[in-house]
PyMOL Python script that loads the backbone (N, CA, C, O; Angstrom):
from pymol import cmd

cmd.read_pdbstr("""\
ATOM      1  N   UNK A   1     149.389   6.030 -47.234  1.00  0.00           N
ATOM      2  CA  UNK A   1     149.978   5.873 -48.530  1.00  0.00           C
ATOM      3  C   UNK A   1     149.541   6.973 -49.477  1.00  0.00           C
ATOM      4  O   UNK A   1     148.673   7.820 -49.264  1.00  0.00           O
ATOM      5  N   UNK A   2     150.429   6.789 -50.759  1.00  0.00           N
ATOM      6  CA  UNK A   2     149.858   7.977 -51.616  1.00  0.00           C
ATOM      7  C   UNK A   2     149.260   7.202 -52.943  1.00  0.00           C
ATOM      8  O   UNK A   2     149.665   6.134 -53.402  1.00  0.00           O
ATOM      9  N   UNK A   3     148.403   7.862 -53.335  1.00  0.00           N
ATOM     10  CA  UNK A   3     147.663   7.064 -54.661  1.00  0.00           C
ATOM     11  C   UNK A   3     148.617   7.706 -55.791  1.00  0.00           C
ATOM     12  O   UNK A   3     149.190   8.793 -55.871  1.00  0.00           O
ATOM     13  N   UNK A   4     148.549   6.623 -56.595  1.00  0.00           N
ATOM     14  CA  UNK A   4     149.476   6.603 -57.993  1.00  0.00           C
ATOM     15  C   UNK A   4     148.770   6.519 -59.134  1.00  0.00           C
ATOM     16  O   UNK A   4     147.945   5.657 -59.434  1.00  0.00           O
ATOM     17  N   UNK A   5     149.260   7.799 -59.994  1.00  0.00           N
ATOM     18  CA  UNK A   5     148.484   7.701 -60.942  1.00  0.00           C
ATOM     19  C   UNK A   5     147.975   9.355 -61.156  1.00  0.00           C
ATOM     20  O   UNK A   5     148.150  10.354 -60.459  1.00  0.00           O
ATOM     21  N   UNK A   6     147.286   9.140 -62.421  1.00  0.00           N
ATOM     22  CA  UNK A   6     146.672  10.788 -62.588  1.00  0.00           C
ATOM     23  C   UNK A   6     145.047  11.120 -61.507  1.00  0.00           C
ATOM     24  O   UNK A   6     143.901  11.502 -61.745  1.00  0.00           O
ATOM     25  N   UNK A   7     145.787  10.727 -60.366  1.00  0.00           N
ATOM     26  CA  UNK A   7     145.005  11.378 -59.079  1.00  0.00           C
ATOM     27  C   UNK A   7     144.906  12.360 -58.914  1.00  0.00           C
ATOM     28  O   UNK A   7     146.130  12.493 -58.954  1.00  0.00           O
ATOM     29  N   UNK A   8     144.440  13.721 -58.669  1.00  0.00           N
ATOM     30  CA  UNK A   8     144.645  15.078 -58.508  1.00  0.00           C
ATOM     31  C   UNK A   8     144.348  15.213 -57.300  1.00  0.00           C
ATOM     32  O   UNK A   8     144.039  14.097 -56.881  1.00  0.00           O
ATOM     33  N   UNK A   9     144.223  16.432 -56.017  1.00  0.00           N
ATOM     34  CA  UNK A   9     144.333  16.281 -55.126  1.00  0.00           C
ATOM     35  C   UNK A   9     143.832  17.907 -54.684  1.00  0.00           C
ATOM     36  O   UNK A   9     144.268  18.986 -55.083  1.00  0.00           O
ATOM     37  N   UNK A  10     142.765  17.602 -53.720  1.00  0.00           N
ATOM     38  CA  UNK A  10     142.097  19.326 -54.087  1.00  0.00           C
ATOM     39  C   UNK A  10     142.050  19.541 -52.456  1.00  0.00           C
ATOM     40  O   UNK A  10     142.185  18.686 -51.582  1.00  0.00           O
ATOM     41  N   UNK A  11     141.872  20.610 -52.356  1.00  0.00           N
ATOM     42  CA  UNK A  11     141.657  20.772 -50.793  1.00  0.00           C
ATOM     43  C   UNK A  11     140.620  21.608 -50.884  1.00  0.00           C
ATOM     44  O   UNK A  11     140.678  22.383 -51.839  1.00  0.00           O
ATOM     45  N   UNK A  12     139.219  21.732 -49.833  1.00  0.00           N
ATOM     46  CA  UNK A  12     138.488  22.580 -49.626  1.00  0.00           C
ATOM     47  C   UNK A  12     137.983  23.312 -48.609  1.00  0.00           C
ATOM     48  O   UNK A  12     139.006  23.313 -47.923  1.00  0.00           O
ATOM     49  N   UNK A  13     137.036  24.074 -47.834  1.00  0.00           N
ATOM     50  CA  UNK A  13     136.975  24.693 -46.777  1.00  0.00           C
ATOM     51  C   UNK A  13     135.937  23.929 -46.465  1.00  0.00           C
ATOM     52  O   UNK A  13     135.291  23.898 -47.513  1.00  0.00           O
ATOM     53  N   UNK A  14     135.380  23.299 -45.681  1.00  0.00           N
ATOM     54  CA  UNK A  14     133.575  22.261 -45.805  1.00  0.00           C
ATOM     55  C   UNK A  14     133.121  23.220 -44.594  1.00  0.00           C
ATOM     56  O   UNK A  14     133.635  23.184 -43.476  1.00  0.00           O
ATOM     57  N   UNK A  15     132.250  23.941 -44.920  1.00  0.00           N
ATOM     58  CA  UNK A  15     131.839  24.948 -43.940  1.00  0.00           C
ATOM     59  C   UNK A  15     130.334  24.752 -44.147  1.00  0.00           C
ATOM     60  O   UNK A  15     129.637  25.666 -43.708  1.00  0.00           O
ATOM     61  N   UNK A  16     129.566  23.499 -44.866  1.00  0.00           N
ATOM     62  CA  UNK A  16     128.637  23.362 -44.941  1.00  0.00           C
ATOM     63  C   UNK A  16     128.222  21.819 -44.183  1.00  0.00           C
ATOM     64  O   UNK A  16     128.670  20.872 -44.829  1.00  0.00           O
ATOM     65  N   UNK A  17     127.545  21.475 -43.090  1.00  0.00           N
ATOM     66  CA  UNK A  17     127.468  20.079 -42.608  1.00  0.00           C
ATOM     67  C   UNK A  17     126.895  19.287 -43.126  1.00  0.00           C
ATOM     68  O   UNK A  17     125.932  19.965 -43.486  1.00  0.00           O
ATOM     69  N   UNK A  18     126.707  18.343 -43.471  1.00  0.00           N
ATOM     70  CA  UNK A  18     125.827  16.924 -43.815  1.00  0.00           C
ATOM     71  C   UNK A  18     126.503  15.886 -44.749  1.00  0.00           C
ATOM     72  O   UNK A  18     127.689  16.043 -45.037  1.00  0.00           O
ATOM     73  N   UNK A  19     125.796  14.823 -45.238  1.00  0.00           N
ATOM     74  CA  UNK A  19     126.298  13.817 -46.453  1.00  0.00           C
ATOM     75  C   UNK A  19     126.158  14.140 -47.861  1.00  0.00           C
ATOM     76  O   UNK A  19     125.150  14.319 -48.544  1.00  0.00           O
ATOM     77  N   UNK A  20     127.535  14.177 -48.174  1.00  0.00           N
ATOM     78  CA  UNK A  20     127.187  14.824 -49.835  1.00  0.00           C
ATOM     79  C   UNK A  20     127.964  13.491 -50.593  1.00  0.00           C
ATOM     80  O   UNK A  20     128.651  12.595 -50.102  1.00  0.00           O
ATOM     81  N   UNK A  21     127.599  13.729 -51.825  1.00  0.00           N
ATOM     82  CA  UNK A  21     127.779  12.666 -52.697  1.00  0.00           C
ATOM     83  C   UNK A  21     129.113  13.094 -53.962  1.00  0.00           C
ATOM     84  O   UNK A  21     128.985  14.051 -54.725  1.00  0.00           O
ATOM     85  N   UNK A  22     130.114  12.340 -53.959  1.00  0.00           N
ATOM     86  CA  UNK A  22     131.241  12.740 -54.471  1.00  0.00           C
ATOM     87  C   UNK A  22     130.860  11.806 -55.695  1.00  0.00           C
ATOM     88  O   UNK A  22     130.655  10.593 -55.664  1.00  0.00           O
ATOM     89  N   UNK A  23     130.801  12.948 -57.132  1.00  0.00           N
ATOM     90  CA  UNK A  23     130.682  11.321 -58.533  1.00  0.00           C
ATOM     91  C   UNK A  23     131.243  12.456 -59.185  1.00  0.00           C
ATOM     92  O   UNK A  23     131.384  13.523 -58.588  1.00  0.00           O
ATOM     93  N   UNK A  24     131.682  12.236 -60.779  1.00  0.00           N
ATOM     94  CA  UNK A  24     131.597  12.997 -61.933  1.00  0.00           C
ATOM     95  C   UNK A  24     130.252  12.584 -62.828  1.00  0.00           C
ATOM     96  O   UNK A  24     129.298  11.835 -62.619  1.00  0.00           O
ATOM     97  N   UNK A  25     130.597  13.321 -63.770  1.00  0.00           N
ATOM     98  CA  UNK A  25     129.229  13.250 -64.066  1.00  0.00           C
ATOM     99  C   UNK A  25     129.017  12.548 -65.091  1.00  0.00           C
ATOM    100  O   UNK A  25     128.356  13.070 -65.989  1.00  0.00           O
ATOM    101  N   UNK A  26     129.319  11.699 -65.197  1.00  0.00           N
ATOM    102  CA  UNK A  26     129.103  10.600 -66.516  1.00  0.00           C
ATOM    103  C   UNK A  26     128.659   9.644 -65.866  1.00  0.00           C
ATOM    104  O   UNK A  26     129.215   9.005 -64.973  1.00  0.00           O
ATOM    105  N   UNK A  27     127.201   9.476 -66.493  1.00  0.00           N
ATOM    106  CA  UNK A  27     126.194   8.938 -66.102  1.00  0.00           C
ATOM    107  C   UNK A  27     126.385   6.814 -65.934  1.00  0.00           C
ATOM    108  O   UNK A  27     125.516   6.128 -65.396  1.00  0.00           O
ATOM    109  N   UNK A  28     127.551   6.297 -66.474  1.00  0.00           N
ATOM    110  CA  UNK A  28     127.833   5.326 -66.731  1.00  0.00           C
ATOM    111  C   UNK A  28     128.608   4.363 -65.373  1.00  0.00           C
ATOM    112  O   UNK A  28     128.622   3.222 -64.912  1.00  0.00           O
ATOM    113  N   UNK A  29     129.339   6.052 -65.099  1.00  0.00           N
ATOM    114  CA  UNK A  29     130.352   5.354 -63.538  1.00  0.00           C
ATOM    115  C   UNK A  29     129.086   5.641 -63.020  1.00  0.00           C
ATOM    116  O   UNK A  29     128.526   4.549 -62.922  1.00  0.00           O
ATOM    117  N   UNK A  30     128.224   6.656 -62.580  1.00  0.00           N
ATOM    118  CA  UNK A  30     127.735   6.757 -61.213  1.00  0.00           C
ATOM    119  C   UNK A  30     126.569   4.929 -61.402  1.00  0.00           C
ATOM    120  O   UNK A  30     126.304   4.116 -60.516  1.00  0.00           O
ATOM    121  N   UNK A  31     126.240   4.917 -62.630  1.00  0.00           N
ATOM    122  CA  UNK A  31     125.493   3.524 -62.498  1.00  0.00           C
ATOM    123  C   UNK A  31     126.411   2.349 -62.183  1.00  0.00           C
ATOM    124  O   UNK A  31     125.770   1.441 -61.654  1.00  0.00           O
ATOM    125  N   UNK A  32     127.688   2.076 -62.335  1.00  0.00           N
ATOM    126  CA  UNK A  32     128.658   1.229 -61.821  1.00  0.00           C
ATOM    127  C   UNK A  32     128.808   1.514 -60.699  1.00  0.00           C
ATOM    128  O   UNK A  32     129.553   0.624 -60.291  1.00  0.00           O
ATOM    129  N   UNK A  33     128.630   2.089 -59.987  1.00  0.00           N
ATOM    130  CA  UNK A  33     128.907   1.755 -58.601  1.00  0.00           C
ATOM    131  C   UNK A  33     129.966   3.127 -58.283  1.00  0.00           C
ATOM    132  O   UNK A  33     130.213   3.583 -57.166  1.00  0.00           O
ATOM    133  N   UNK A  34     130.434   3.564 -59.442  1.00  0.00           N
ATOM    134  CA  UNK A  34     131.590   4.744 -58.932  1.00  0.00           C
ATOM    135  C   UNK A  34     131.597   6.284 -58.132  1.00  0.00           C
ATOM    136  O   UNK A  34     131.985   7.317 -58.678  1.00  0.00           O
ATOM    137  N   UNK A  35     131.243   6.223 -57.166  1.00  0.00           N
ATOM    138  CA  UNK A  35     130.580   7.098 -56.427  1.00  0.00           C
ATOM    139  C   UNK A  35     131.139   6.794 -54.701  1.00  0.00           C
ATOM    140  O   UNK A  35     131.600   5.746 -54.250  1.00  0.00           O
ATOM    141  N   UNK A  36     130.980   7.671 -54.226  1.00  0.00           N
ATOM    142  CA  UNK A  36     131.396   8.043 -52.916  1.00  0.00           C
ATOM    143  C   UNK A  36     130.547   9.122 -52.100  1.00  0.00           C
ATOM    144  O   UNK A  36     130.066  10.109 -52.656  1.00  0.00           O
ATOM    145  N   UNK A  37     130.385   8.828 -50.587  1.00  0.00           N
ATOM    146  CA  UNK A  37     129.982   9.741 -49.916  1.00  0.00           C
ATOM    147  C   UNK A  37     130.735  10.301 -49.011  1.00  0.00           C
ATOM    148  O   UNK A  37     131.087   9.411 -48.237  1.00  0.00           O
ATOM    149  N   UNK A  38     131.333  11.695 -48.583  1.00  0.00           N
ATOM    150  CA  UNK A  38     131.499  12.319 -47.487  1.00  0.00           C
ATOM    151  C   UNK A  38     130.708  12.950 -46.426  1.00  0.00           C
ATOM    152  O   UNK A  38     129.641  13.377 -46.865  1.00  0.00           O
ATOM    153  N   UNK A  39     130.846  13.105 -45.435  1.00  0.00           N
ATOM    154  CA  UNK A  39     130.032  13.538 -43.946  1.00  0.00           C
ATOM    155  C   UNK A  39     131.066  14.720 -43.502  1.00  0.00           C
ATOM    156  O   UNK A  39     132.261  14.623 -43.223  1.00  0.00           O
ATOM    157  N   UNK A  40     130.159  15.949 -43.529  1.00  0.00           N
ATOM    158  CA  UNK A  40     131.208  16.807 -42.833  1.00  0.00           C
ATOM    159  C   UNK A  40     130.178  17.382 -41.744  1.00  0.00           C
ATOM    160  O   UNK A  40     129.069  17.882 -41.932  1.00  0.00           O
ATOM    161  N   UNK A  41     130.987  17.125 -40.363  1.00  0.00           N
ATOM    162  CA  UNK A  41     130.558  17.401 -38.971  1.00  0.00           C
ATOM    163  C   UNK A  41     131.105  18.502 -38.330  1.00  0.00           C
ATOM    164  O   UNK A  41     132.242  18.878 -38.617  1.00  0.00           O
ATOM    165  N   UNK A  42     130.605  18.916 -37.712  1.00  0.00           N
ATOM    166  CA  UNK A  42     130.892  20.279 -37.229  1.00  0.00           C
ATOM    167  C   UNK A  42     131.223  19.969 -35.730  1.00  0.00           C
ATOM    168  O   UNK A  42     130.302  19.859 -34.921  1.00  0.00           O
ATOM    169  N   UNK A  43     132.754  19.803 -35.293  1.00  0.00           N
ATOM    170  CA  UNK A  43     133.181  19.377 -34.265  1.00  0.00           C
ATOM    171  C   UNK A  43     134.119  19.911 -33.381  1.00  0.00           C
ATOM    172  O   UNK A  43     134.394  19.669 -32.206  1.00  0.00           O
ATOM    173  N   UNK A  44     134.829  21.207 -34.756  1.00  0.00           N
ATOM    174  CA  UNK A  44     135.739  22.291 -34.087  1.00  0.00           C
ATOM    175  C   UNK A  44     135.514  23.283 -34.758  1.00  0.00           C
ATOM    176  O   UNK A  44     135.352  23.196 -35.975  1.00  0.00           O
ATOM    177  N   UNK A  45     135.457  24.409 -34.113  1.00  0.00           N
ATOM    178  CA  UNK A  45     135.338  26.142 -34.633  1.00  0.00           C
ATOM    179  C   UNK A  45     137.146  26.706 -34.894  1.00  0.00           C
ATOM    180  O   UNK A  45     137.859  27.055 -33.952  1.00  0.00           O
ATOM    181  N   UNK A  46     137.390  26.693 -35.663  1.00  0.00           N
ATOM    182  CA  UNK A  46     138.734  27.415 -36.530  1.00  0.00           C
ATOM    183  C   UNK A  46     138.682  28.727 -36.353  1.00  0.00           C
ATOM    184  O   UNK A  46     137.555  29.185 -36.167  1.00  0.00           O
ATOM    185  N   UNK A  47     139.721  29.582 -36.357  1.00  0.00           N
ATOM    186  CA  UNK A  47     139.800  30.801 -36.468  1.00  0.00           C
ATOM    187  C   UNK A  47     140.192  31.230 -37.940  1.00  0.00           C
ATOM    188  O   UNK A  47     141.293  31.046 -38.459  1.00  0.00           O
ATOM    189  N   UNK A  48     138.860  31.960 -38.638  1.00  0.00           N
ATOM    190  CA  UNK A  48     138.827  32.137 -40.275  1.00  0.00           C
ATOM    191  C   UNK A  48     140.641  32.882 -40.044  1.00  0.00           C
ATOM    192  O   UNK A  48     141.258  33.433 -39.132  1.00  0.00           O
ATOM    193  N   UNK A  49     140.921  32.454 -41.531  1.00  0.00           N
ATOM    194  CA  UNK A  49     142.005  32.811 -42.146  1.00  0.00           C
ATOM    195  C   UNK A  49     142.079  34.295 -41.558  1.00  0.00           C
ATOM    196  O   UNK A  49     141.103  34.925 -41.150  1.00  0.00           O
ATOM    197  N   UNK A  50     143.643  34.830 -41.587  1.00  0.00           N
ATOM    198  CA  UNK A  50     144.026  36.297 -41.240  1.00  0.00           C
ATOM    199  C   UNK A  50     143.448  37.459 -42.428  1.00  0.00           C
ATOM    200  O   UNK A  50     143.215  38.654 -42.249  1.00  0.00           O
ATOM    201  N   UNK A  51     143.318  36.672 -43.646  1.00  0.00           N
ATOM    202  CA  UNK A  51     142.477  37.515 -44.729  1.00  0.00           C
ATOM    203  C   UNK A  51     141.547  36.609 -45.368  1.00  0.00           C
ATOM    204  O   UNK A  51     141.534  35.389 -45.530  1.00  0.00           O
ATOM    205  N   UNK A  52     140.636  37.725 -45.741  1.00  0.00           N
ATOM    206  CA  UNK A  52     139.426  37.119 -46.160  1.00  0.00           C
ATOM    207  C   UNK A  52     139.367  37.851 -47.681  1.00  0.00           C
ATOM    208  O   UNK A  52     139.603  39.034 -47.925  1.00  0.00           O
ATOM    209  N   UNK A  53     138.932  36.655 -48.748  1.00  0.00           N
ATOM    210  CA  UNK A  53     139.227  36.788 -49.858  1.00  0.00           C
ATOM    211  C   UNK A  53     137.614  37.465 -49.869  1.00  0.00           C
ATOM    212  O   UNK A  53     136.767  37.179 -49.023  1.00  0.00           O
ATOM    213  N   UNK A  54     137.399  38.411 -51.007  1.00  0.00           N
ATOM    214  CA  UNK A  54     135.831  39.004 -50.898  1.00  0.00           C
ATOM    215  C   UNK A  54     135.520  38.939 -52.373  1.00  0.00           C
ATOM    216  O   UNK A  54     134.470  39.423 -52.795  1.00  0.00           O
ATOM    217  N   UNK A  55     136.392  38.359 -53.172  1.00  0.00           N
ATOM    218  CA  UNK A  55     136.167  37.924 -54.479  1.00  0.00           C
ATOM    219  C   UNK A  55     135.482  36.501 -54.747  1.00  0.00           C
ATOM    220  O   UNK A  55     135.100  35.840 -53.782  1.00  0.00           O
ATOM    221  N   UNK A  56     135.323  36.017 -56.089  1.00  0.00           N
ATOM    222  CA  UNK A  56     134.471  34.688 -56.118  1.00  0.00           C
ATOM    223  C   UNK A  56     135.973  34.061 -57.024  1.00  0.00           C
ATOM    224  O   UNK A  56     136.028  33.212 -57.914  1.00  0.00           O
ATOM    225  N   UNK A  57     137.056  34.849 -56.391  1.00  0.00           N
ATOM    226  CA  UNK A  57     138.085  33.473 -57.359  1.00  0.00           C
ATOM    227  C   UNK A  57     138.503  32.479 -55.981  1.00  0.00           C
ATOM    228  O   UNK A  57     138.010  32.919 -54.943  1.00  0.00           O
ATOM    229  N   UNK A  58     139.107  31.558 -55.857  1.00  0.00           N
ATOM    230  CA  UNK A  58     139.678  30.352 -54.612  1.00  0.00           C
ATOM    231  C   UNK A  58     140.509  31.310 -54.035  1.00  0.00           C
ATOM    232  O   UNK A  58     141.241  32.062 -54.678  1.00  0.00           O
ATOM    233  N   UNK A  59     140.382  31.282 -52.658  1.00  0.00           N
ATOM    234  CA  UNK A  59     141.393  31.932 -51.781  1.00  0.00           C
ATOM    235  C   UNK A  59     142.718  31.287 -52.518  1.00  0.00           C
ATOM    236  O   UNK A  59     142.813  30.400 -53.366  1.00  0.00           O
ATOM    237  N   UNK A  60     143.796  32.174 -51.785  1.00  0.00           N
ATOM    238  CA  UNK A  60     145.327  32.047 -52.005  1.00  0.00           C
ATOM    239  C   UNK A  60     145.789  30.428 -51.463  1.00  0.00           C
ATOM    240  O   UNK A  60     145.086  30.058 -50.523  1.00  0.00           O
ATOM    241  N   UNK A  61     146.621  29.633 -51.806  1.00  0.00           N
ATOM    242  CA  UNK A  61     147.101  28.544 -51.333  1.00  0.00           C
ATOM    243  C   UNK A  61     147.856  28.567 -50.038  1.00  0.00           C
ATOM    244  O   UNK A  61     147.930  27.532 -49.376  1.00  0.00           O
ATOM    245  N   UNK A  62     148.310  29.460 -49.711  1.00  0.00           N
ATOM    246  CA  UNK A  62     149.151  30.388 -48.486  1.00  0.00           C
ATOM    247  C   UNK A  62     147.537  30.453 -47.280  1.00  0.00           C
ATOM    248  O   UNK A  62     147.706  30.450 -46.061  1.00  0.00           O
ATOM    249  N   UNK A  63     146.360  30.496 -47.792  1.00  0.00           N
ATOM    250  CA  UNK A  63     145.614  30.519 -46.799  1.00  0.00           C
ATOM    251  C   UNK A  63     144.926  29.372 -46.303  1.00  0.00           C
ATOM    252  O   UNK A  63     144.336  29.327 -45.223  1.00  0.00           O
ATOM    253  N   UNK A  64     145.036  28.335 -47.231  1.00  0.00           N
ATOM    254  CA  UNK A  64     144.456  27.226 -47.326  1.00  0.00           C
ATOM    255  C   UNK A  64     145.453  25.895 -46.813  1.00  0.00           C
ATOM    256  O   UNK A  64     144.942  24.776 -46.783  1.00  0.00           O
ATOM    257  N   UNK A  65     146.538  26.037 -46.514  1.00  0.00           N
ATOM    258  CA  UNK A  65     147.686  25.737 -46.135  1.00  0.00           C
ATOM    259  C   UNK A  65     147.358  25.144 -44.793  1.00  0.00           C
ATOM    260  O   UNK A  65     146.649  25.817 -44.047  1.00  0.00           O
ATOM    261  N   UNK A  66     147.794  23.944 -44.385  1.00  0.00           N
ATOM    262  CA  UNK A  66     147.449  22.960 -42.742  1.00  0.00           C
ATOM    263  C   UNK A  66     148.916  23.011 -42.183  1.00  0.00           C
ATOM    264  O   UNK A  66     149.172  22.685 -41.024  1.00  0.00           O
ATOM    265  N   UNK A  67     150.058  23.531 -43.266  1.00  0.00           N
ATOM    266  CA  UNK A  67     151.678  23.385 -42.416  1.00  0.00           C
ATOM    267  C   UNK A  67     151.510  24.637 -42.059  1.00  0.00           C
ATOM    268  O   UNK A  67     150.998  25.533 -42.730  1.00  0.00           O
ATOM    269  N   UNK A  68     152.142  24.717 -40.513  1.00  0.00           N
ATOM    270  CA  UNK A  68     152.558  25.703 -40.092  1.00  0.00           C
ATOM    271  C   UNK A  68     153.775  25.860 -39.648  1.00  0.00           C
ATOM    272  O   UNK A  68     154.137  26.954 -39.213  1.00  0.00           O
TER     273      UNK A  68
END
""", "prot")
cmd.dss("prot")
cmd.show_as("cartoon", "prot")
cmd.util.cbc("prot")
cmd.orient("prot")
């Protein structure tokens, strides 16, 4: 399903392994309970993108892209 609502929807590269902790930072949700953890496992080796961005802005959306 798709979530409804002012959901935003980000995609990232997780090229770093372990349990990280997904909150914003207002100290009020993370004491309510509003918080989440992800696990990123290292289970398949990808072939890096055809270009490699060497700047510190977000690669292109064209590289970050799962349709082929």
């Amino acid at each position: 399903g798709h979530a409804h609502g002012p959901f935003p929807r980000g995609d990232m590269v997780a090229g770093n392994p372990g349990t990280w902790l997904l909150h914003c930072h207002v100290t009020d949700h993370i004491h309510a309970g509003m918080e989440a953890t992800f696990t990123i496992e290292i289970k398949l080796f990808l072939a890096p993108p055809r270009r490699i961005s060497t700047s510190l802005t977000p690669l292109p959306a064209a590289l970050l892209s799962t349709d082929k």
